[in-house]
N, C-alpha and C positions, 0 to 999 in steps of 0.2 A: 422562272422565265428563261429563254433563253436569247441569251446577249447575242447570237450570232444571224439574230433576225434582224439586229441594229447594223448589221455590217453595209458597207456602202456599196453600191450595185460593181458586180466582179466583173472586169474584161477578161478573164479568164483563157475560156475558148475564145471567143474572135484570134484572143490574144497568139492561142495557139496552133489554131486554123491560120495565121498570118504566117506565124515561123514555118510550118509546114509547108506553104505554098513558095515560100520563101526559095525554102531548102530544095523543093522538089524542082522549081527555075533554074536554079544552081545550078546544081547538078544535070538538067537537063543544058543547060547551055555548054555547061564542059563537052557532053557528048558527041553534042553536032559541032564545033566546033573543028576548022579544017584544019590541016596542015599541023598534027601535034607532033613534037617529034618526042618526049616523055610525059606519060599520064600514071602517076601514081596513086594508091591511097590505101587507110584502112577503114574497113567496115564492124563495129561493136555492134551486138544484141548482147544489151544485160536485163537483169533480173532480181529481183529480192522480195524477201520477207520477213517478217519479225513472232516469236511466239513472246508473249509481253503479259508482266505479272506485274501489277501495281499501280502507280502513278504514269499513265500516257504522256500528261505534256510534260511532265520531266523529264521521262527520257525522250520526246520529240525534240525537246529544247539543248538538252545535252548530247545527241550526235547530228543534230541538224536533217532528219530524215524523218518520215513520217512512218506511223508504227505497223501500216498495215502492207509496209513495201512498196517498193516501186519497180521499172520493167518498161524497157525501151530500146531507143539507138542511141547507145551509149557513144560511138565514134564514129563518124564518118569525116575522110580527107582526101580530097581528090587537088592534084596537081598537076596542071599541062604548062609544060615548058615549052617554046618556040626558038628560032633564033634571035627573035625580036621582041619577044613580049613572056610573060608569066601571068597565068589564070590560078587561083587559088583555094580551095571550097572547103569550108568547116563546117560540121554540123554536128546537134544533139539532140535527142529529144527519150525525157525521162517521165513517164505519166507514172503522177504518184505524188513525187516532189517538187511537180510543174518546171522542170530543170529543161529548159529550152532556148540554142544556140545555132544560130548559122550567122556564116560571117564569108566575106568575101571577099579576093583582092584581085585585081587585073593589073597589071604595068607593063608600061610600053617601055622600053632601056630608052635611057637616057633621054627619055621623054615627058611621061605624064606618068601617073596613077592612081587609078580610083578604089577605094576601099569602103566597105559597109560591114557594121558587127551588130546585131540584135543578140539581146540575153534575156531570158526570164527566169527566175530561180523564186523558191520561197523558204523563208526563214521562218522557222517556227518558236513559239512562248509558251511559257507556263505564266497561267492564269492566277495560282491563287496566291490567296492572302495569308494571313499568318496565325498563328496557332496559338491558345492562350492555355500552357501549359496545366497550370494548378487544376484546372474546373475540364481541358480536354476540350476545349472550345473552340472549334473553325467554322466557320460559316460557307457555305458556295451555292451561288444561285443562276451561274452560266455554263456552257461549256469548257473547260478551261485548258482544253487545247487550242491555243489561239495560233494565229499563222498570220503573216506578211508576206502579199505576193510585190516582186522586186523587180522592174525593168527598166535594160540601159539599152541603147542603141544609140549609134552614130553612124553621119557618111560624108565621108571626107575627099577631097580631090587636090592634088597636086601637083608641080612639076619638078622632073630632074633632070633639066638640063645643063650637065656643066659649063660653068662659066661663064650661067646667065643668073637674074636675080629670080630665086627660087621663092613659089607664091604655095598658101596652103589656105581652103578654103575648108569650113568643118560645120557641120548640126549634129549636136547633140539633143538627145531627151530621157530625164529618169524620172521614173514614177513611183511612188511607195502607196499601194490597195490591200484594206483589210483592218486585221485586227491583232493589238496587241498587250500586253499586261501595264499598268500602272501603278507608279508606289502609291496614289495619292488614295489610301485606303480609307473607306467609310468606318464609322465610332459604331459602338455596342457598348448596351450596360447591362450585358446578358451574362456578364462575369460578375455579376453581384453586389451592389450597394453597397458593401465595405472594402469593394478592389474600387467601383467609379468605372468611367467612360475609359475605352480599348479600342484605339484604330486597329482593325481586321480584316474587317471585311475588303476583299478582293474588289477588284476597282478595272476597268479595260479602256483602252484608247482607240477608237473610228479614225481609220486615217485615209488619207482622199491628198495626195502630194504631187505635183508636176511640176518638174524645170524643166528648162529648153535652156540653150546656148547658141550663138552663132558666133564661130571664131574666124578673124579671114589675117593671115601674117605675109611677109614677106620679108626673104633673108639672102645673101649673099655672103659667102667666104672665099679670100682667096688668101695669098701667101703671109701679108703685112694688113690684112684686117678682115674683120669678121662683126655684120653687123644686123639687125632683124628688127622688124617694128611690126606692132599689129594692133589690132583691136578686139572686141570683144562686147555681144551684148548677151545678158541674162533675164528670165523672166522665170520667178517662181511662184507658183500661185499652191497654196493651205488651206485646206478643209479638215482640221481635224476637231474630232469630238471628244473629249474627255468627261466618262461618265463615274460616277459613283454611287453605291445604296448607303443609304445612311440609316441607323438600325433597326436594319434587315431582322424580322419575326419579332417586332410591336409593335402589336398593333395600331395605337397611337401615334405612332410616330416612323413607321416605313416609308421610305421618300428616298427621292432620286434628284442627286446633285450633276448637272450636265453642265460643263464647259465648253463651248464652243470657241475654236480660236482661228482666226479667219485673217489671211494676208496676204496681198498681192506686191511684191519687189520684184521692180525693175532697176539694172544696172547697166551703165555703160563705161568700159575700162578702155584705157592707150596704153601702150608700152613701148619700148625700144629701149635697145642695148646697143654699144659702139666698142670694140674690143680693138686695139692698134696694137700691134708688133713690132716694135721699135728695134731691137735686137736680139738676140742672143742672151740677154741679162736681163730686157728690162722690155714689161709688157704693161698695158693700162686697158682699163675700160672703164665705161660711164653709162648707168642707164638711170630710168628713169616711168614712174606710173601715175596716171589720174585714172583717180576712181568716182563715179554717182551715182547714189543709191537713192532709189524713191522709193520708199513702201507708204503702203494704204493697209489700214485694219480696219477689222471688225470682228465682233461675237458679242458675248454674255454668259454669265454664270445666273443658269435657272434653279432653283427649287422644285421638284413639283410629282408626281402619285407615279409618272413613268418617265423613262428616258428620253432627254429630246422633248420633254412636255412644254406645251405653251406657256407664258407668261400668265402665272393668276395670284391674286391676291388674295384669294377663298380658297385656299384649294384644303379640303379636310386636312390632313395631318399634319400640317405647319409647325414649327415650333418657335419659340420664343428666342431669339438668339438667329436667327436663318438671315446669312447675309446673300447676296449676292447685284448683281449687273444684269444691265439689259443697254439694250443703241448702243455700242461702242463702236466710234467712229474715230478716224484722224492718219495719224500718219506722220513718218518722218524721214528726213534728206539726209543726206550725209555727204561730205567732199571727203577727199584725200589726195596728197601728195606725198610720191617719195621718190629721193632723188638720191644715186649712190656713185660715188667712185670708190676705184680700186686701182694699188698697184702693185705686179709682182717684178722684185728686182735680185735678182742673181749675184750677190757681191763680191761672192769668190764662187770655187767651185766647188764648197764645202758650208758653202752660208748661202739661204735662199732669205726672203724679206717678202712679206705679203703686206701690205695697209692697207686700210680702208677707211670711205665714212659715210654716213646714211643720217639724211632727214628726212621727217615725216612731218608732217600739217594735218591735223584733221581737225572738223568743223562736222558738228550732227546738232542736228534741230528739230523739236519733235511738238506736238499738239493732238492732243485726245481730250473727247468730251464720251459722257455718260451718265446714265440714271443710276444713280446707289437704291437697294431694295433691302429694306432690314423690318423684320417679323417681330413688333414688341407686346410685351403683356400688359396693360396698363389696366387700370379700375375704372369698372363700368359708372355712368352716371347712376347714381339714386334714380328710383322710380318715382314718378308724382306721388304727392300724397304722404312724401316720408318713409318711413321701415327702413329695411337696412341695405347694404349699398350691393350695386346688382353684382360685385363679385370681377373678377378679373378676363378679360377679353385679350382675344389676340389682335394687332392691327401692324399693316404692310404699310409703311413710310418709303419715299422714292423722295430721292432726292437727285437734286443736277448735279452734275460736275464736271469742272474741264479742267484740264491742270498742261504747262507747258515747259519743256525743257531745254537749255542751249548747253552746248559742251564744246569747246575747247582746250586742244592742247597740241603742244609740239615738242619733240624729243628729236636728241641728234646723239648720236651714235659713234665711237671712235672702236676700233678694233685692227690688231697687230697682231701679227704672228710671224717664230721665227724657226725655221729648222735647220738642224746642223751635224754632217755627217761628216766628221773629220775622221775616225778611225771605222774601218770597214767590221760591218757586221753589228755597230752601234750610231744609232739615230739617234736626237733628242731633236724634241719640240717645244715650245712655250706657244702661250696666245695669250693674249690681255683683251678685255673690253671692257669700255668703260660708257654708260649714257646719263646724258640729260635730259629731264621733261619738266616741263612746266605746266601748266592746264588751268583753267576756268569753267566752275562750273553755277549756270544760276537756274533754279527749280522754284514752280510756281505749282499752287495747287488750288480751287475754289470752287466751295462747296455755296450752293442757291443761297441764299438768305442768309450766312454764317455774315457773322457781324468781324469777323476775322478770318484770312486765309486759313485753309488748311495747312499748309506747304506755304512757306517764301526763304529760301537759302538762296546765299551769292558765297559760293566756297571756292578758294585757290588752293591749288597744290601744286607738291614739287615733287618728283621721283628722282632718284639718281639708283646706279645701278652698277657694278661692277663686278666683273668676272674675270679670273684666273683659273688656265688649265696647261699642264705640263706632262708630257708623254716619253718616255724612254720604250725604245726596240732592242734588247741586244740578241742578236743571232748567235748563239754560242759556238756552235757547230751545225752540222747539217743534222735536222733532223731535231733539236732544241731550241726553241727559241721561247726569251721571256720579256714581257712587258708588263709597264705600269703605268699607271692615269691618274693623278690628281687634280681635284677642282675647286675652287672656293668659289661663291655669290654671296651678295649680298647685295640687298633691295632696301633703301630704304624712302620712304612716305612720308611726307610731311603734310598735312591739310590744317587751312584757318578760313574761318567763315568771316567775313565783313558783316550780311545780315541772315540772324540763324532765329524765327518767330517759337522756340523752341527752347528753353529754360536750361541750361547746360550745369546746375544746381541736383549734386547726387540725391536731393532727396525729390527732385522733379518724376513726375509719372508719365513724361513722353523728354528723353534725352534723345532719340536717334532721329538720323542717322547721326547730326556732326558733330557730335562729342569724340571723335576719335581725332586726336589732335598727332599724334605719332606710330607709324606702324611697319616694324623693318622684318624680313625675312636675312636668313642667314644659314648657310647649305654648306656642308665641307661633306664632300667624298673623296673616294679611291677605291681603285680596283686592280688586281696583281692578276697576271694572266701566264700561264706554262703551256705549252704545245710540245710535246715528246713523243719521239718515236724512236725507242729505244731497238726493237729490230724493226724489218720491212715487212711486215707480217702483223706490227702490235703499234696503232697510234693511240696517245692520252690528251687528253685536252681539260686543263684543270683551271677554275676561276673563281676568286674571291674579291665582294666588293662590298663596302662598308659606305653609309651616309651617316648623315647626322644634320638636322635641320631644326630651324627654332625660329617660331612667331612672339614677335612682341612689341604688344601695341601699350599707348600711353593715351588714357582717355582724360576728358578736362575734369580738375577739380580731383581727379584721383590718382594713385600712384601708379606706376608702370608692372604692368603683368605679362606674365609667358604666357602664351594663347594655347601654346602647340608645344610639343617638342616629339620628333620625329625620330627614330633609328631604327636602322637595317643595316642587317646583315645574310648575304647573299652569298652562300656556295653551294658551286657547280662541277661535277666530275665528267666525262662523257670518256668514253672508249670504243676503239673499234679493232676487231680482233681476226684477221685470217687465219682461225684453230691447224686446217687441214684445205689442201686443197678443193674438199667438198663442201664444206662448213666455215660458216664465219658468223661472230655475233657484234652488235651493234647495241648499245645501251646509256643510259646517261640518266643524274641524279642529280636533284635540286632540294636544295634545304634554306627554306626563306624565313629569316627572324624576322618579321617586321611590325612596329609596337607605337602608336601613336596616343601619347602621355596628356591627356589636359586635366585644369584646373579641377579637384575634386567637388562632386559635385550630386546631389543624389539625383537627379535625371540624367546623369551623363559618367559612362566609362572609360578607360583606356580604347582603343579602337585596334585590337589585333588581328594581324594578318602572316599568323605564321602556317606554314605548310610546308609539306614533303611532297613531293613528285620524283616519280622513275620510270622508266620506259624500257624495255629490252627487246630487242629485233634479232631474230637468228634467220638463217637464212641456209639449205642442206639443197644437196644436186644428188637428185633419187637415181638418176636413170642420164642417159642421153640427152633428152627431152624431157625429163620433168625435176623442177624444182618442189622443193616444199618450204615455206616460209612462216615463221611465228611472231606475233606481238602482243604484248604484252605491259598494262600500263597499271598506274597505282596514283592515289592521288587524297590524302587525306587533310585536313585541316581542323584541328581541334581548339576553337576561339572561342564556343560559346557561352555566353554570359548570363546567369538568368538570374532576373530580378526584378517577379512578377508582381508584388504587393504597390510598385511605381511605374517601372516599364515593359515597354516590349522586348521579349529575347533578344539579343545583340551579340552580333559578330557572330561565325560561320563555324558550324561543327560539322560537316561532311567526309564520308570515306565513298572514291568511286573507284574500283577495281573494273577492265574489262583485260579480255582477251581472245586475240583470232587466231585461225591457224586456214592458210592458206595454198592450195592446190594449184599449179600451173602446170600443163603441158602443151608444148610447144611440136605438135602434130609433125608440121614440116615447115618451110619455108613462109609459107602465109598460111596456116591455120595453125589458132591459140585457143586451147579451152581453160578456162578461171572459176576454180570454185572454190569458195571462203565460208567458215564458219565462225561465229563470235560469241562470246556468251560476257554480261556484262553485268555489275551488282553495284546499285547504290546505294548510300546510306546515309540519311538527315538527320542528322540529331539536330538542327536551332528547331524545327516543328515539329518535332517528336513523329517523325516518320511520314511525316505527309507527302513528302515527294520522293519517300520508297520506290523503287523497282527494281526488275530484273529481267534478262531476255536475251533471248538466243536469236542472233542474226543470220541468216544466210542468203547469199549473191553466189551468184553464177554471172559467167560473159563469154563469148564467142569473141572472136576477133578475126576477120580474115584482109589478108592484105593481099593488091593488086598491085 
């Protein structure tokens, strides 16, 4: 089949017929426009293509372009100056990559100004699922270059005129249409009765997204204060679909799991800030926000023979174990406050002082009802008359359910910093922060006729939270400087349930969630930093940073365990070298250990993330007028884990090598011609090659300026 007949209807063109007409107003208004006294700008036509050997949406997904090129007006800018006003014109427009931008600004000095920016760009996915090594087992049944098309625009009005209060009025809107990859991968038992059931199969998401905003502010600054307050409403509304095949080629049992996830949030925020300048030493400010959120939901998670398919309780291939939803309704509020001061106080002329303190209040309250839909096997009745029993049938059970939540809590915030620069060319910093929370939380859940809640917790907790970070500068001379950064956190969690309908006895078969009675984080890093430029011709730039991190929770009735334990280490070389006056190279190298330890386990690994990356940029002056430029990158990662008789491959074995080499000359004064070549190789090892390719890129651009 192909998934891309599911996509949600494209504004595409309109989309781009809009920015066109957009841009071509623009531009025509700069023209007629009387009395210019400077009208500048430049004009791009670019161009490209790709000769592509392999996997498509990986490389679409890996340099964010599509494979078969693109070719357009890569730049256009036109600017009229007056002695009274400034007109401003941006434009773009790339067919290919749906890469579409005009934007516009007018200002009157010391008056008003109106500004507008529209963008459309699209992001591209790779579709598939994952590979089951031993047996050489992938499944794909869509296209699996998938794409999201992406648009922002706004338009704003304001005034500037000194020394009155300055007003900003704004509409926004971004939209996310199309399609893109999902981890929530469908099961197969097409790896063979002695491997069992393998999530695989590729999975995609329908997405359908619109915000708006309207911001409208007002601010003043003058000598001894500066202050702004505004407001703010939001409207988001969600259409997305999450689809899955569940296993896809048996026939028995082919079927399509659809989630639909549907919501409309509305917000309305305040704010203001009051900033006073008291003197020379000693400055304050106080601001302060209310926040209200209303969301409404709705969807369902269907079962059924296609994607998006109706609600049915017969539908052929069912299987015994098929949960899902249908009517989901409800919705939830939420308040918030927060409220902060600050003050910076100058003590001498070698000690600065910053304090501060921040609380917050939140309050969310939520209620959803819906049908539960579960596929059982049960034994058919005997037949009249005796003989033996008619054998086991499927049957779809629905059941109600509504369940409700309230959530509070409040946290207050203390944070200091102090810096101190007593000997020149040596800085030192500190900062402390330290917080409190409290919170309440009570959950209800009830299912139709259950003779007991599902759900009934009334749980308290407490956070506390603390933070140190300490920073040295020493400039050694001109030309050296070295710095360093250390940090400590630590988090810690405390929760107790007053009523928990839930058996907190390790040998209980439903403990969660509130068996977690203790749960602390704990973070110690640093990082050393050199900056040298040993002659004027040769700068280095060298960085080493280490963490270290560790979870550990303490559940009821049993002992205390490490969840996590985190470490990295992070260095970075970068260099930049003027060889000759013709030549110069650019390059920098990264080497990241990073290794996330848990409790052994045979469903569960180490989780590594280490990799090398390097880049190198040369940059040669051929002629008068033409340069030549090369780059050059590397980026390998060898984590992967494989341990098919239990799970799926784990953690990331890729090598991706590309390299350009690029053409400029610079005709004359306003004319530029740009041509680039790229040839680029990737290499999968976690899917044994599934998202292989390789391809040779080339652009060209014009450039002329007026």
């Amino acid at each position: 089949m192909n998934a891309l007949a599911h996509r949600p209807s494209s504004c595409g063109r309109p989309a781009r017929q809009a920015c066109a007409r957009w841009l071509l107003g623009a531009l025509a208004l700069a023209g007629s426009a009387a009395a210019q006294v400077v009208v500048s700008g430049t004009l791009g036509v670019s161009g490209g293509g790709v000769l592509h050997d392999g996997d498509r949406s990986a490389f679409q997904e890996t340099f964010r372009q599509r494979k078969d090129g693109n070719g357009g007006l890569d730049d256009v800018l036109v600017s009229r100056t007056t002695d009274s006003s400034l007109l401003r014109i941006e434009g773009r427009y790339l067919r290919g990559d749906d890469d579409c931008r005009a934007s516009l600004r007018f200002e009157k000095f010391d008056a008003y100004y109106v500004t507008a920016d529209y963008r459309r760009f699209r992001t591209f996915y790779d579709g598939s699922g994952g590979r089951f090594l031993p047996r050489n087992l992938a499944i794909s049944y869509f296209d699996e270059a998938l794409r999201l098309d992406r648009s922002d625009m706004f338009v704003e009005f304001g005034t500037l005129q000194p020394g009155h209060v300055q007003w900003r009025l704004r509409y926004e809107q971004s939209t996310r249409d199309g399609m893109k990859n999902s981890l929530r991968w469908g099961e197969t038992n097409l790896a063979g009765a002695a491997i069992g059931e393998r999530n695989l199969i590729p999975a995609y998401l329908l997405v359908d997204e619109l915000r708006e905003a309207v911001i409208l502010e007002a601010s003043q600054s003058s000598e001894n204060a500066n202050w702004k307050v505004g407001g703010r409403y939001d409207r988001a509304r969600v259409h997305d679909k999450n689809v899955v095949r569940r296993n896809a080629r048996e026939p028995q049992a082919d079927r399509f799991n659809t989630v639909t996830q549907g919501s409309v949030a509305e917000s309305v925020t305040g704010h203001g800030y009051y900033e006073r300048i008291f003197s020379d030493k000693l400055r304050a400010s106080a601001g302060g926000l209310v926040t209200s959120i209303d969301t409404r939901l709705s969807g369902g998670m269907i079962n059924g023979e296609a994607p998006d398919a109706p609600f049915s309780t017969t539908f052929v291939r069912r299987q015994a174990g098929d949960l899902g939803f249908i009517g989901l309704s409800g919705g939830a509020q939420l308040k918030q406050y927060v409220g902060n001061a600050n003050a910076h106080f100058q003590a001498t002329r070698h000690l600065s002082v910053v304090a501060g303190v921040k609380y917050e209040r939140l309050r969310v309250q939520g209620v959803e009802d819906h049908t539960e839909t579960e596929v059982e096997a049960i034994q058919a009745p005997r037949p009249p008359g005796g003989g033996g029993g008619g054998g086991r049938v499927l049957v779809t059970t629905l059941t109600a359910a509504e369940s409700s939540s309230r959530d509070a809590w409040n946290e207050v915030t203390e944070d200091i910093e102090v810096r101190y620069t007593r000997w020149p060319g040596l800085h030192f910093s500190a900062r402390g922060q330290l917080n409190q929370g409290t919170g309440h939380l009570v959950e209800n859940s009830v299912l139709a006729g259950a003779r007991a809640p599902a759900i009934d917790r009334d749980s308290d907790y407490e956070r506390l939270g603390q933070r140190y970070t300490g920073n040295a500068t020493w400039y050694v001379r001109p030309g050296l400087t070295l710095g360093a950064q250390v940090n400590y956190r630590l988090k810690i969690a405390d929760f107790s349930s007053a009523r928990d309908n839930t058996s907190n006895n390790p040998n209980s078969g439903n403990r969660y969630p509130a068996y977690i009675i203790d749960q602390d984080l704990e973070s110690r890093d640093a990082s050393f930093r050199l900056s040298w430029r040993p002659k004027p011709s040769l700068t280095l730039a060298t960085r080493y940073a280490w963490q270290r991190s560790t979870i550990t929770t303490t559940f009821a009735n049993l002992p205390e365990i490490q969840n996590g334990r985190l470490t990295r280490h992070i260095a970075t070389q970068s260099m930049t070298w003027t060889a000759t006056p013709r030549l110069y190279l650019a390059g920098s190298i990264n080497v990241t250990y990073d290794q996330l330890a848990v409790p052994p386990h045979r469903f569960t690994f180490n989780a590594d993330n280490n990799f090398m990356s390097a880049v190198l940029g040369a940059g040669y002056v051929l002629g008068k007028v033409t340069d030549l430029f090369l780059d050059l990158s590397h980026y390998r990662a060898d984590n992967y884990s494989d341990n098919p008789g239990v799970t799926l491959p784990l953690n990331l074995g890729q090598t991706l090598r590309s390299g350009f080499l690029t053409w400029v000359r610079r005709q004359n004064d306003r004319l530029t011609y740009t041509v680039k070549y790229g040839y680029t190789v990737n290499r999968d090892g976690t899917y044994g090659g599934q998202n292989d390719f390789s391809a040779h890129i080339f652009y060209g651009k014009v450039q002329y300026r007026f």
